[in-house]
N, C-alpha and C positions, 0 to 999 in steps of 0.2 A: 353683376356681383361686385361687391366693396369689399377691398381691407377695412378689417377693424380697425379704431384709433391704438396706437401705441404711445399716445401722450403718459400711460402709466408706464410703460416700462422702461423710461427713459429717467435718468439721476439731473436734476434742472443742470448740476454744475459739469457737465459733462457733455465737450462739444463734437464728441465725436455721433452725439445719440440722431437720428436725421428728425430734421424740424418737420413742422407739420406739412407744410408745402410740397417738399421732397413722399412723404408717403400719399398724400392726395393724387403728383402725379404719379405715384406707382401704381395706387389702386386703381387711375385712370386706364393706365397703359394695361393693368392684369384682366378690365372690361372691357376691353377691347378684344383681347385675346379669346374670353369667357362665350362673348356673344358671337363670334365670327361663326357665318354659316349656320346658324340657327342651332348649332352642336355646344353640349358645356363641356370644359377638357376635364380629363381626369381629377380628382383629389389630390391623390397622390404627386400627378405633375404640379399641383398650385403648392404644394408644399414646399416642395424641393426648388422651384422655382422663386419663392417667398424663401427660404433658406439661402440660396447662395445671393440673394439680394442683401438680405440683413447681415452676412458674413462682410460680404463688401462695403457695407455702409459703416460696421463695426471697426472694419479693420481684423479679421479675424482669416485664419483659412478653413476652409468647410472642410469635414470628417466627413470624407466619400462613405463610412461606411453608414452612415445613418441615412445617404440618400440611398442608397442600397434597400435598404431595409424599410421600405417605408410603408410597405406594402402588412410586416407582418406586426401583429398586435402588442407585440411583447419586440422590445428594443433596448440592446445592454449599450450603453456609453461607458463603463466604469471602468477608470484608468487611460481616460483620452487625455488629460492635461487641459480639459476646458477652459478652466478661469474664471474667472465672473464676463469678461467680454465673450468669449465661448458659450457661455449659459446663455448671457443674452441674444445671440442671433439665436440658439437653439427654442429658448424662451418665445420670441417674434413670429419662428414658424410654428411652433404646437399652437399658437392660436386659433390657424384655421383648421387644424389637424382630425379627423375622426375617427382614424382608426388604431391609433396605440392604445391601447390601455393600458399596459404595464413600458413603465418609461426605469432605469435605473442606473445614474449616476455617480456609483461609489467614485470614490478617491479619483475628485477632480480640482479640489484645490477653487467650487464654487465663492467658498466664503459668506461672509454674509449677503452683501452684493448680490451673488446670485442668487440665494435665498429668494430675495425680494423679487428678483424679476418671474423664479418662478412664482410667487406667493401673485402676482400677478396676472399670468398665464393662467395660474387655477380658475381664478372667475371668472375668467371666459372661457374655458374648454372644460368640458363636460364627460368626457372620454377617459380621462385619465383615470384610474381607478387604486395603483400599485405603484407607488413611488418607492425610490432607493437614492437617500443622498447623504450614504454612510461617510465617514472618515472625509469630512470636505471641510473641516476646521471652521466649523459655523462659529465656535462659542456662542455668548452671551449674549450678543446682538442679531446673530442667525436666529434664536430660541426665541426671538418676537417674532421675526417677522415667521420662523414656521409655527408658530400657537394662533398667528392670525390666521395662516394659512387651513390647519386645520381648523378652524370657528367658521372659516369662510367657504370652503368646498365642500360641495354637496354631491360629489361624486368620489372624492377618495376612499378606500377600505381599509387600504393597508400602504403604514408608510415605517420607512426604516432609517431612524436618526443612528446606529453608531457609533460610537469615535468620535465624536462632533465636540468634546472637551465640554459641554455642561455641566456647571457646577449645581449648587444646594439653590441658591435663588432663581435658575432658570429653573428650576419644576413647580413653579409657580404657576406662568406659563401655560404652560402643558396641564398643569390640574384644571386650572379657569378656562382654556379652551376644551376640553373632554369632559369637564361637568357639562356644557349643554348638547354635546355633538355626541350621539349615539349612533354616529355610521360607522365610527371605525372603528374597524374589529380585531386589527392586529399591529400589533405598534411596539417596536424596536426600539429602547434606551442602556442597550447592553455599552460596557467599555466606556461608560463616562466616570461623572464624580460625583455621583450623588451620596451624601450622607446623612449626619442626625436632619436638618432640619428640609433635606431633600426624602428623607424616608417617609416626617411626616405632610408636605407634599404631595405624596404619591400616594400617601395612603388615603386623603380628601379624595383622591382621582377615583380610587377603587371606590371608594364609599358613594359618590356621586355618579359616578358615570353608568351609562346601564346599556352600552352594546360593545363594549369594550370583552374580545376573548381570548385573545394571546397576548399575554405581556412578556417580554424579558429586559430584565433588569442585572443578569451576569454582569459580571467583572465591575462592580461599583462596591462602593464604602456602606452597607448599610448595616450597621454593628448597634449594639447595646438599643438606644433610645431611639435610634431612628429604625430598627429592625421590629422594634417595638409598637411603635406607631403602623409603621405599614402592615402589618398581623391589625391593628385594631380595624384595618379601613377592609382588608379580606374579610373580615369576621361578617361583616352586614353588605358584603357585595352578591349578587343575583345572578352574575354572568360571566365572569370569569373564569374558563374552561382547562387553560394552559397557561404556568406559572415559572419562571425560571429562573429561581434567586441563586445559581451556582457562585464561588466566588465572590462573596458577597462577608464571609469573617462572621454568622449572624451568632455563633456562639450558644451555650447553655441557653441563655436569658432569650434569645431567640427561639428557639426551640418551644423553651415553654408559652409565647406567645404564640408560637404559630400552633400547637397544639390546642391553645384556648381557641385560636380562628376555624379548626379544622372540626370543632364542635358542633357549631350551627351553620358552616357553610357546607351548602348543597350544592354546588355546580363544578366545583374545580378536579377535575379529571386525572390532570398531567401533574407530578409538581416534582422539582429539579433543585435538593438541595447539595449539589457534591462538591466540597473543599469548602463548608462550613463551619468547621470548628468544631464541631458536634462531639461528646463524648458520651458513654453509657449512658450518662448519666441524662443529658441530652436528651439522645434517644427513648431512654425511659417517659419523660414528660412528654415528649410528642405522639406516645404511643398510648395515652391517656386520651386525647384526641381523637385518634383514630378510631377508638373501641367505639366514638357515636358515628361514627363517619362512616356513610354507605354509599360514597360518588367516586371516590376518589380511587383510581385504578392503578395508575406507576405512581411506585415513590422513588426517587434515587437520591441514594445515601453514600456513595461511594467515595472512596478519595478523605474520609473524615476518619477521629481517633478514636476507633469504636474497635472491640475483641468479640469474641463470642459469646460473653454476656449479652453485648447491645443483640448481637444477631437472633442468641434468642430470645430477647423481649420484643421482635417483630414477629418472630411466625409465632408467639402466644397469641399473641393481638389475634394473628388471622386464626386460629385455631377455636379463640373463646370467641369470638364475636361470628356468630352465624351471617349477619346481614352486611358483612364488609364487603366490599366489589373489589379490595386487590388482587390484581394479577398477576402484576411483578415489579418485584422489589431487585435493586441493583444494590449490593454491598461486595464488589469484585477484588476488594483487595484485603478482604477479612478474610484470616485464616480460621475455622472451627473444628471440632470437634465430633465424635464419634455421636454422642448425644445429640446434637444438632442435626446431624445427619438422621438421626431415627425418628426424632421430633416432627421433622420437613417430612418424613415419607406417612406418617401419622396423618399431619394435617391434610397433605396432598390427598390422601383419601377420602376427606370431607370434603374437602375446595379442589380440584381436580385440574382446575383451571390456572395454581397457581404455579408461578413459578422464579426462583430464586436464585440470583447469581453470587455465587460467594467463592472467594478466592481460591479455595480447596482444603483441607483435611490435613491439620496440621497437631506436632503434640506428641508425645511419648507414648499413650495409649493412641494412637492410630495406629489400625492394621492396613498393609496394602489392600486394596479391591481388587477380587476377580477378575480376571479378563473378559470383558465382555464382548458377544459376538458382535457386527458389525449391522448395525442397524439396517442398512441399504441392502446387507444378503438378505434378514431376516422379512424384509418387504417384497422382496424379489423371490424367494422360496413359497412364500403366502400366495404370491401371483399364481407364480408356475402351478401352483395346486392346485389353482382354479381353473388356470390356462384363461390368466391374463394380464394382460399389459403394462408396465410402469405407466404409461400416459394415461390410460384408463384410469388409474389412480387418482393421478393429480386431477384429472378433469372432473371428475364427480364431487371433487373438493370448489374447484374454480367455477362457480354459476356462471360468470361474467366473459369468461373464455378468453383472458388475458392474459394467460400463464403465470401470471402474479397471484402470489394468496395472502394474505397477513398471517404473521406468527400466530397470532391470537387464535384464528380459525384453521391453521393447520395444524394446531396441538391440539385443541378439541375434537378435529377429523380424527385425529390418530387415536389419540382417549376411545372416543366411541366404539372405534371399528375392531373388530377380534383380532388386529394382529398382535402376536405377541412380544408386545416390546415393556420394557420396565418405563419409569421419569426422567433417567439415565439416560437411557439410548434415544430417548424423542428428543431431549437437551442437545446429545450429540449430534441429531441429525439436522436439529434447526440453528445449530453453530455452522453445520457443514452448509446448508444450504442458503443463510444467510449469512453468509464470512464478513461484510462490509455494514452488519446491526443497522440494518434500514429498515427493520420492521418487517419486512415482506418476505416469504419466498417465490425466488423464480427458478422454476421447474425445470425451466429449458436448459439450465446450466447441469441439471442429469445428463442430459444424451452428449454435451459437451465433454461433459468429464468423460463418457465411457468412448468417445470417438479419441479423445486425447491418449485414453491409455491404451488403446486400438492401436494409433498411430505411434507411439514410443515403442509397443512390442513389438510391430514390423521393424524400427528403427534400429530395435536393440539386437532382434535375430539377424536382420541384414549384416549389421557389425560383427555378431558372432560368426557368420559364414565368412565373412572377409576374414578376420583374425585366422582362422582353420585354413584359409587357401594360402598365405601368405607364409604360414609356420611349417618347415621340415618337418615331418614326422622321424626320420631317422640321417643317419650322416656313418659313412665310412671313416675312421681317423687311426691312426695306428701310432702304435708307441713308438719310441726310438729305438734304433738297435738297426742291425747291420743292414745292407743294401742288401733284400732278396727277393726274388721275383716269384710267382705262381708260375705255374708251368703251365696255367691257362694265359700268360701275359700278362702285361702292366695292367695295373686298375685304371679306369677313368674314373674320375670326380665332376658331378653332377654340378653347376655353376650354384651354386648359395648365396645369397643376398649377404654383405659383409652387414648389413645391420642387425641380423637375425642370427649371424655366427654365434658374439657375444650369449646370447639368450639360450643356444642350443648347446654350447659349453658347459654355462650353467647349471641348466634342466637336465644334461647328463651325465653330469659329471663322473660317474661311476665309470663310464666309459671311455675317461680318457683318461691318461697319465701327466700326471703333474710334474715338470724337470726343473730345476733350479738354474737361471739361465747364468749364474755364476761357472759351472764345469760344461758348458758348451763352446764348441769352437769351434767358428767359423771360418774360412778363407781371409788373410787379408789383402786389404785393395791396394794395387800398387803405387808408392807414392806417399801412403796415408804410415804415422806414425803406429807405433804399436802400443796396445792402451788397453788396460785390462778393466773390465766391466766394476762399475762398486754398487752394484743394483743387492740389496739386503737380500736375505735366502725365501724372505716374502715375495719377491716376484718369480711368478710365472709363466711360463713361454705355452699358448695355444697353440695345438696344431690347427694346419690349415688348408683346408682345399687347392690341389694345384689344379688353375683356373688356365694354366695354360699349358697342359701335358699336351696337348694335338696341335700345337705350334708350329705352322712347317719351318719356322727359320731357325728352328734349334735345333744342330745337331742331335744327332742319335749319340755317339759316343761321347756329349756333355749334357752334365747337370747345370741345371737352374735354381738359383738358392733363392730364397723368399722375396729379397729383394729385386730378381731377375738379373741378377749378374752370376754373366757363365762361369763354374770352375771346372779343374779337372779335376778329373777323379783320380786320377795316379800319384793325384800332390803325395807325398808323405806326411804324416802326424807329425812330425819335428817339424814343418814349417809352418803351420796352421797357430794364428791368433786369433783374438776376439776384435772383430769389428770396429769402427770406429761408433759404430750409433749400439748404444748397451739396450735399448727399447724394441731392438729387433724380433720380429717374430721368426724361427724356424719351422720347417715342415720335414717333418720326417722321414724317412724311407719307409717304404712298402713294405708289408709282413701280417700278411692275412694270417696264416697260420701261428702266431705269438700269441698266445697265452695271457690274460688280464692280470693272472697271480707272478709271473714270471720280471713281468714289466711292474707290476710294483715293489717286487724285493729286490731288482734292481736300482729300483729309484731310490727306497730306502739306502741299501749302502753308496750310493753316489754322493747321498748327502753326508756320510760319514766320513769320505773320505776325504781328506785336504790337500789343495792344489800342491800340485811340484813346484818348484821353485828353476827345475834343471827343463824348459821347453824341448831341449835338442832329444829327451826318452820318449822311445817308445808312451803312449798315453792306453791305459786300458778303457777310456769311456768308447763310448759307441758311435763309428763315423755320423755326421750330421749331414752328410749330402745325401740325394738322393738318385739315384742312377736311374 
């Protein structure tokens, strides 16, 4: 076995390219390898092998991952930072390559340069089928050498220019290489610049070319005259299946050309006008079109200046013209009408098939809508009657047993079959089932969603139980007033979580008594100034569980105040001030038997009454220790 000549993919002025001697002895050295032992080595191994050779010889470092991957058919490079010297050592091994077919290179910064090396590599590799060499800032000199490249390969189908900055004179190009090549069937010129005299260009392309069937041309300039021409070159084209002029400004005058094109053209299925410029009026002449047109299945109109006029001179179209094939029409950001609404459900009953995306029901004569039942019971109610299965369902939908089905043929399943659902709830159910508008539903995301809500209701009862263990049901707490015991003995207090006090204060509030910690008085500490509280008659003192009534290091014949510092109980009332810290909480003394109405018409005059001024009297509020 021999390497190929690389005398082509070498630039004459460029001394890093290896002369012809240096690849003689390689191919010498790779037949040596090839023959040894009467065994041929792997493919795979001569590639990767012939790769890190040309990386070397380039000057280049090799993208382990593409030796990785050499094995599978389809290999993404996009966003490796190639280069045009990266293209070339990549360029050098897909020569002897046979098993990629789809190779794609977005946003590598090949340039023209690389271009060429691949425009190279194509005539002699036969494998390649699916190219990608978006955003790699070919311009105007990439756009020769890939128009020779497509004239030249006779294995590519599908290639995607881009971002690649082509202007009006590079679709020249491209139209004189695709008038003679009817292999490729799918081809990418979205995000460039084509305009007037790139439209009409392009539209030689349609008119000539005859296996050309996905075009897109989004985000380009093709307005007035060059929107115009390109409608003229759709109007006599044979094969054109999927069309995508979104982003493109094509305006009224557009419109009515592509409505003249949608006349006599029979093939084009798909077509993608959204953020066109379009207005009623627009829409009205393109819908003169449509009345001959029996091919054409989605139309999207979205994103343009269209009201409920425009919306309904499209379901008249579908309504008067019996032989229309539309399915679905996208107008999601139009608001309509009560009338539109009844018009859609008119037609739906001749066309059964169709179906209408429109922003919602908007307008002073809208009434709310019904609530309606939830599609997914009313399928699951249908089952159970029968005694059978959600999967059952979907499978007798699915021939193919992929669990994928198309919109298209899950809304005819449902149309067909007795359950009883309205246009409404199949809309909602094919929103629900396809959330990410990919066209298909996947069924398995059923049993997902009901495992999901399976698994949040155990989630959420678990928490509910937690919350119920962690919360008192009740609390002993007693008003203030004098130091008196039960003659069953002192109460214990049950230990309370101090996080869960706050909360159980609140929630019963009924049950405690609210003091103004202004006429409370405390012991005070020796040493500490005497300071009297300026806390407003808004604050209030909680009572509070004493957490440490079976203490043994506390005396029996002393009290414990909130703080844990001992007082006596024999101090007298003339000696008792307030605290140094006014934020204190008190606990009160014990007194099962006090009365809830007793303790609050004392609270009441407490707070009527205003502090002495003479500390050494007698005080008539109620001791605050607790014995």
């Amino acid at each position: 076995m021999s390497i190929p000549s690389f005398e082509s993919l070498c630039l004459k002025d460029d001394d890093n390219c290896p002369s012809p001697t240096d690849l003689d002895s390689f191919g010498d050295e790779f037949d040596k390898d090839l023959e040894s032992d009467g065994n041929k080595i792997n493919k795979e191994m001569d590639t990767a092998e012939v790769y890190m050779q040309a990386c070397k010889l380039v000057g280049v470092v090799p993208v382990s991952y593409f030796i990785r991957n050499l094995e599978s058919p389809a290999v993404t490079l996009s966003h490796h930072g190639l280069g045009p010297l990266g293209c070339k050592a990549l360029a050098i091994a897909l020569v002897t390559d046979t098993q990629i077919s789809a190779l794609a290179l977005a946003d590598n910064s090949i340039q023209a340069e690389g271009a060429k090396y691949l425009m190279e590599t194509l005539r002699a590799n036969f494998t390649i089928q699916h190219l990608d060499i978006s955003h790699n800032h070919l311009k105007s000199a990439g756009a020769e050498y890939v128009a020779k490249m497509l004239l030249d390969s006779i294995s590519l189908k599908s290639v995607k220019l881009s971002g690649n900055g082509f202007t009006d004179d590079d679709a020249k190009y491209f139209a004189d290489a695709l008038s003679t090549n009817s292999r490729i069937k799918v081809l990418d010129l979205s995000h460039n610049e084509f305009c007037g005299k790139g439209g009409e260009h392009l539209g030689q392309l349609l008119a000539n070319n005859e296996g050309l069937e996905v075009l897109d041309l989004s985000w380009n300039h093709l307005r007035m005259k060059g929107a115009v021409a390109f409608c003229a070159g759709l109007k006599v084209n044979m094969m054109l299946k999927h069309l995508d002029l979104s982003w493109n400004g094509f305006g009224n005058e557009g419109a009515l050309a592509m409505g003249e094109a949608l006349k006599f053209n029979t093939t084009l299925v798909h077509l993608n006008l959204n953020n066109n410029r379009l207005t009623n009026e627009g829409v009205s002449m393109l819908c003169r079109g449509l009345e001959f047109n029996d091919t054409l299945r989605v139309l999207t109109l979205a994103y343009n200046s269209l009201t409920v006029e425009g919306a309904l001179a499209l379901v008249n179209v579908v309504k008067n013209s019996p032989k229309t094939a539309l399915e679905e029409i996208n107008i999601c950001n139009v608001l309509v009408n009560e009338h539109f609404v009844h018009l859609l459900e008119v037609t739906c009953q001749e066309h059964p098939g169709l179906g209408v995306q429109y922003g919602g029901v908007g307008g002073f004569m809208a009434k709310k809508p019904p609530k309606r039942v939830d599609p997914m019971k009313v399928i699951q109610d249908y089952l159970d009657q029968r005694k059978l299965r959600l999967w059952d369902f979907f499978r007798n939908i699915d021939k193919d047993g992929i669990m994928r089905v198309s919109v298209t043929d899950f809304r005819k399943a449902v149309q067909q079959s007795s359950i009883p659902l309205d246009r409404y709830q199949i809309e909602e159910l094919i929103q629900r089932l396809d959330r990410d508008r990919t066209g298909m539903v996947d069924y398995r995301s059923t049993s997902r969603q009901k495992k999901e809500k399976q698994k949040s209701d155990r989630i959420l009862k678990t928490f509910q139980s937690a919350v119920e263990a962690v919360t008192p049901h009740g609390s002993i707490v007693m008003s203030p007033g004098g130091a008196k015991e039960d003659s069953s003995g002192p109460q214990h207090f049950s230990a309370t979580p101090l996080s869960s006090w706050h909360h159980i204060v609140m929630s019963n509030s009924s049950r405690y008594s609210v003091t103004n910690m202004s006429n409370i008085h405390l012991p005070m500490l020796r040493g500490a100034t005497p300071y009297r509280p300026t806390s407003s008659s808004g604050m209030r003192s909680y009572s509070q569980p004493n957490l440490s009534a079976d203490s043994p290091r506390s005396a029996p014949d002393k009290s414990i105040s909130a703080q844990g510092i001992r007082s006596d109980p024999e101090m007298s009332h003339s000696k008792l001030s307030p605290t140094a810290n006014s934020l204190t909480r008190s606990r009160p003394a014990l007194n099962v038997k006090q009365s809830e109405g007793k303790s609050k018409v004392k609270v009441k005059k407490m707070k009527k009454k205003k502090p002495k001024k003479n500390a050494g009297k007698a005080s008539k509020n109620p001791a605050v220790t607790v014995k």
